[in-house]
C-alpha positions in Angstrom: 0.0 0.0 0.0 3.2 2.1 -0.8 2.4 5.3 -2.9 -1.2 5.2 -1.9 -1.5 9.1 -0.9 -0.5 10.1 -4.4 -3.7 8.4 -6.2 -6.2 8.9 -3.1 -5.1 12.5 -3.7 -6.2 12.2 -8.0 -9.3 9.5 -6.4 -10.4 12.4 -3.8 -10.8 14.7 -6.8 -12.5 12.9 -9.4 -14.7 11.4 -6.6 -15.6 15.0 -5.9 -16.8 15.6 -9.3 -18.9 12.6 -9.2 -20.6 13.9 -5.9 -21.3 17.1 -7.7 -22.3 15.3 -11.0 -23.8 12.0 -9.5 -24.1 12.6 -5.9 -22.8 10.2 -5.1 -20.3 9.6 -1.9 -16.6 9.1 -2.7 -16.4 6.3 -0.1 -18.8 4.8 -1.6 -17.4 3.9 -5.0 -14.4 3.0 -2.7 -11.8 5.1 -4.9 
């Protein structure tokens, strides 16, 4: 789980888009 932060950084962001587009909770789609 080395480098992680990097892409949960890039997964935060595109999750927030799809809260905004599809409401739908990052955690949810487990990014």
């Amino acid at each position: 789980m080395h480098g992680d932060k990097t892409a949960f950084c890039i997964c935060i962001r595109l999750c927030y888009l799809f809260i905004l587009v599809n409401l739908i909770p990052c955690f949810q789609r487990k990014c």
